[in-house]
C-alpha positions in Angstrom: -8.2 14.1 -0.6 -9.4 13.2 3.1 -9.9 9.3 3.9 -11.5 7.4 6.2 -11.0 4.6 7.5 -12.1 1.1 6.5 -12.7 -2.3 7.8 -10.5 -4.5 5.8 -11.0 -7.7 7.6 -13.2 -8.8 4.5 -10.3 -9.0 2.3 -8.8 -7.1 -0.3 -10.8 -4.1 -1.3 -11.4 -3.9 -5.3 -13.0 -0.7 -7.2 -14.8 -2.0 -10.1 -15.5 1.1 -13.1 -17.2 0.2 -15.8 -20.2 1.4 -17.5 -22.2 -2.1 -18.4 -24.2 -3.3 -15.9 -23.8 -6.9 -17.2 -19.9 -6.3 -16.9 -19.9 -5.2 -13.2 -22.2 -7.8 -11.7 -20.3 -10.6 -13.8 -16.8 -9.4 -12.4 -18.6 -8.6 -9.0 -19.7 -12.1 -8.7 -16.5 -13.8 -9.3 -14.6 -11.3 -7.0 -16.9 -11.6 -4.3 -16.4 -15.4 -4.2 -12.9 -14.9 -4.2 -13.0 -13.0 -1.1 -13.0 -10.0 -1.9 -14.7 -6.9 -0.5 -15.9 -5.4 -4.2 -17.1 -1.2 -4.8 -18.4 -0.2 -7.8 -18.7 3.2 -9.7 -20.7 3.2 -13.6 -18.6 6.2 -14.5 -15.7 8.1 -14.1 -16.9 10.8 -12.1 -18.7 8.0 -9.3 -15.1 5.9 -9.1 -13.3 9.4 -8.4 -15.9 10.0 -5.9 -15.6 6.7 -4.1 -11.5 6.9 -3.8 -12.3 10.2 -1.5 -13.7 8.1 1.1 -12.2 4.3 0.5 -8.7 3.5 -0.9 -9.2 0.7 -2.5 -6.1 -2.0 -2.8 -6.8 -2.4 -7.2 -8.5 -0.7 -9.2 -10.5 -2.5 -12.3 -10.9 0.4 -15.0 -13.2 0.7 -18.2 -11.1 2.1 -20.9 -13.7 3.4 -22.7 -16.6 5.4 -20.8 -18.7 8.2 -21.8 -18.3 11.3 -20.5 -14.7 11.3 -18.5 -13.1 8.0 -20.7 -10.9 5.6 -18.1 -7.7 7.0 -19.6 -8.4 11.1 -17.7 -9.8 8.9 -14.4 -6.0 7.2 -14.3 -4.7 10.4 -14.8 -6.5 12.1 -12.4 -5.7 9.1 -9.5 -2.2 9.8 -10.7 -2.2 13.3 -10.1 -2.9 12.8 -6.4 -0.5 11.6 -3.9 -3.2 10.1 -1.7 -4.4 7.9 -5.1 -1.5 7.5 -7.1 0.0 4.2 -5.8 -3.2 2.5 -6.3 -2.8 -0.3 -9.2 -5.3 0.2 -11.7 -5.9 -2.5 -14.4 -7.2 -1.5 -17.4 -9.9 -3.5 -19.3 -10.5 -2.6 -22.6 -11.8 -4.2 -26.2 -9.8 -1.8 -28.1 -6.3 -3.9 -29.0 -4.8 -1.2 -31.0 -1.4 -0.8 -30.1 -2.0 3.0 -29.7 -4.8 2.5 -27.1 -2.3 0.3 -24.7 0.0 2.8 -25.4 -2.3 5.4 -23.7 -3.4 3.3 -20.9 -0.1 3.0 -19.9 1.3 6.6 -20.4 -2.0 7.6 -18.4 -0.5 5.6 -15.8 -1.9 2.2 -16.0 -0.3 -0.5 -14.3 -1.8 -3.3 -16.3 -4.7 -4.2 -18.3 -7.1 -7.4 -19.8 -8.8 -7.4 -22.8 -12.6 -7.9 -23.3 -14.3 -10.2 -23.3 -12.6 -10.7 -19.7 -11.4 -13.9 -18.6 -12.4 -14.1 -14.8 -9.1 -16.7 -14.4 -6.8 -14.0 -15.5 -8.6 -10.7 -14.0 -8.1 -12.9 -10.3 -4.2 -13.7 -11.2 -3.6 -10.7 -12.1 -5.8 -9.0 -9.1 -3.3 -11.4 -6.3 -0.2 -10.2 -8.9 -0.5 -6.9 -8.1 -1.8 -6.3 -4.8 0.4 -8.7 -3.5 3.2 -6.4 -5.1 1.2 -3.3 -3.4 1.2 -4.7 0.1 5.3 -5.6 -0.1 5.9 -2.2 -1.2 3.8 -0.5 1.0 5.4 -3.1 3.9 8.9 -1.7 2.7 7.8 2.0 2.4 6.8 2.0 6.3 10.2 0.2 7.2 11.7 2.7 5.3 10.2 5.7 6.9 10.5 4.5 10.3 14.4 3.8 10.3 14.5 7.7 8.3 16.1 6.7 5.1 16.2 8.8 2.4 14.3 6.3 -0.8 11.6 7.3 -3.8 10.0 4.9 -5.7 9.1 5.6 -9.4 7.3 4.2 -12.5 9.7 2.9 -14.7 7.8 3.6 -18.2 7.3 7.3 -17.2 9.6 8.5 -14.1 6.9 9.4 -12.3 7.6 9.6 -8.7 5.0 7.4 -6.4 5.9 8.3 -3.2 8.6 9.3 -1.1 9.9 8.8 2.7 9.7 11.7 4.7 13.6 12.1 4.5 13.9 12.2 1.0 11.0 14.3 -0.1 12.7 17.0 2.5 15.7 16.6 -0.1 13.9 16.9 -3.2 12.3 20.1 -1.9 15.7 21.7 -0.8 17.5 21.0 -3.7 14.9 21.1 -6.8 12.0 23.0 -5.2 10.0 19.9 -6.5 6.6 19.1 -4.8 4.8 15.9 -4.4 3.7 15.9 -8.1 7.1 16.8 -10.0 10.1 14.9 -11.2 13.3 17.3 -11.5 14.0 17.3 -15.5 18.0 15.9 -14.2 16.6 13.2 -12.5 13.4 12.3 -15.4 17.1 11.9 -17.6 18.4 10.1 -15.8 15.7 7.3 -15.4 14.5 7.6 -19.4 18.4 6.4 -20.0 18.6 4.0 -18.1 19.9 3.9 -14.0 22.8 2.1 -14.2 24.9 4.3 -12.6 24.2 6.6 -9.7 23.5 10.1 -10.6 25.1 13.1 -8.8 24.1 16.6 -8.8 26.4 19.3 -7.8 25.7 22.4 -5.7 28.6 24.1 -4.5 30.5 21.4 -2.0 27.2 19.7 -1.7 26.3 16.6 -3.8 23.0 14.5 -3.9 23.3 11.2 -5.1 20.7 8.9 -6.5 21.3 5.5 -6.8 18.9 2.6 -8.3 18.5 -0.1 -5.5 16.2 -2.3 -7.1 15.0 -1.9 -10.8 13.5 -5.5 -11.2 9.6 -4.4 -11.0 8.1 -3.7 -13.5 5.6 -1.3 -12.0 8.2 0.4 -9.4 11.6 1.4 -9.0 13.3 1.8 -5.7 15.6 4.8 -6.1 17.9 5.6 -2.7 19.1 8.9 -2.3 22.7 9.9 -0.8 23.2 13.5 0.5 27.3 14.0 0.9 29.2 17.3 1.4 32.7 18.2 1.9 32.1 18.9 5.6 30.3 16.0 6.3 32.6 13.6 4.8 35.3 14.7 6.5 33.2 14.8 10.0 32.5 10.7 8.9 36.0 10.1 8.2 37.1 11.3 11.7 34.3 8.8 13.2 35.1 6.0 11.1 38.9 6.0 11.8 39.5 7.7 14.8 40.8 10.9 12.5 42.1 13.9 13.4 40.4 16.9 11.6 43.9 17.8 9.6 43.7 13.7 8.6 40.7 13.5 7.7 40.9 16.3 5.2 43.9 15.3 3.7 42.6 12.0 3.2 39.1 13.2 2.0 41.1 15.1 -0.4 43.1 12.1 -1.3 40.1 10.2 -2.0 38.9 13.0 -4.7 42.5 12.4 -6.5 44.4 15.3 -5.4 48.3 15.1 -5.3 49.9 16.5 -1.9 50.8 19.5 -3.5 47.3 20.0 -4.8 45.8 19.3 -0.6 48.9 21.8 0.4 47.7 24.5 -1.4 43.9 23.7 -0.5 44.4 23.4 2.8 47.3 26.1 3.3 50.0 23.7 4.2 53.3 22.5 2.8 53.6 19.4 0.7 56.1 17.8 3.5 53.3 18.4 6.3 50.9 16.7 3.9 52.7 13.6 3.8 53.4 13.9 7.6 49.9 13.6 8.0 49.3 10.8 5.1 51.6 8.7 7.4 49.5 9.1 10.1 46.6 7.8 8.3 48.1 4.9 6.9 49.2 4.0 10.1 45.7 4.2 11.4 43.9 2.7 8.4 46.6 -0.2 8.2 47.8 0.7 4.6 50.9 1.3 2.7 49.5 3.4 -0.5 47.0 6.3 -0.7 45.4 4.2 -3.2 44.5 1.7 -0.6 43.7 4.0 1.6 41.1 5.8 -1.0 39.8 2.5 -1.9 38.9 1.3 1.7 38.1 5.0 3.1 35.7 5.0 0.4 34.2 1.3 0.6 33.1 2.4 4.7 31.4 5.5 3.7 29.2 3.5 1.1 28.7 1.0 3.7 27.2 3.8 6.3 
């Protein structure tokens, strides 16, 4: 979709779909009085057709519309990158648990029942675009300092958006576009992110780990890019390394005994140790398991 620019001095802009006229200039009143700069669409078709030209900060959805219902508009704002971090609250009269259900899988970050109460539709309003504007706050810091971090919906894995770092990542290593969540990583999420996820290619790895999992509506996901090369390369920064030290201590970090780096690296099990003094001396340790453990604890911290 192209946009254009809007004047936002007003306030916060708010898309109002519904197909009663008595609902929209009842929740347009109340809005407007609260400072809000208030659109309006009567059907599905009109709202899609307004979020071409002005992305609006919330998004107040009919469930139930003729014609294109409010559950295939979400779905559709979903579907594009430009849309899909909008907040859309759905307001429906339908309580069944089924038809929450489906607001939700279509994407929905939230929703009121009818009759609506104007009290809650404005908390709920500040709730969430107040959540919007931090995210969106964080998502440029992110981008400008080039880290590599995806935010997802939690009830679905769907990806939201990513920095420019890490959707360069995704593409290299799962072919995935804007729109797709790699099946590993979709796992991964459903189960649960406690602990980080690797995937394996070769000597490269691509971690993901969950940074903050506390919203409800997003989840901060930072992704780690490591390879044998480049740790080693990191090591030699971080502790003033030779190359032949920092592979025997990258190889101690992965568990190896000296016999096992000897016969990776083509040397003897005496000239293995020769250089695991050397890095102990330089590391100020006395066990390779001190040395692992604070070797590793510095590349976390970079």
């Amino acid at each position: 979709m192209t946009m254009q620019s809007f004047d936002r001095h007003a306030g916060q802009v708010v898309l109002i779909v519904d197909d009663v006229p008595e609902n929209l200039a009842v929740l347009h009143d109340a809005l407007d009085e609260s400072g809000y700069t208030v659109l309006v669409a009567n059907h599905g078709a009109a709202a899609l057709e307004r979020v071409r030209h002005v992305v609006p900060d919330v998004i107040l959805l009919d469930a139930v519309m003729p014609g294109m219902d409010g559950f295939e508009v979400c779905r559709r704002l979903r579907a594009d990158v430009a849309t899909r971090g909008i907040p859309v609250i759905f307001m429906t009269g339908l309580t069944e648990a089924e038809h929450v259900v489906a607001a939700f899988e279509s994407g929905g970050t939230d929703y009121v029942t009818k009759p609506v109460r104007q009290s809650e539709v404005l908390a709920r309003i500040a709730a969430h675009v107040n959540t919007a504007r931090l995210m969106n706050q964080a998502r440029s810091a992110l981008d400008a300092f080039g880290n590599a971090v995806l935010a997802v919906t939690p009830h679905d894995g769907r990806i939201v958006w990513q920095t420019p770092l890490a959707r360069q990542w995704m593409q290299r290593w799962f072919g995935a576009d804007d729109d797709g969540t790699p099946a590993q990583l979709a796992a991964w999420l459903a189960a649960g992110p406690a602990q980080p996820l690797t995937v394996i290619r070769g000597s490269a790895r691509l971690v993901f780990t969950a940074a903050d999992t506390r919203s409800p509506e997003q989840w901060m996901i930072v992704l780690r890019e490591e390879s044998d090369t480049a740790r080693v390369q990191a090591l030699m920064a971080l502790f003033r390394l030779t190359q032949r030290e920092s592979e025997v201590l990258h190889w101690v970090i992965q568990g190896k005994t000296n016999r096992d780096i000897g016969d990776i690296l083509g040397m003897s099990p005496r000239t293995v140790n020769k250089h695991l003094e050397h890095v102990f001396e330089k590391l100020g340790v006395e066990t390779r398991t001190a040395a692992a453990t604070l070797a590793t604890n510095r590349l976390r911290a970079t």
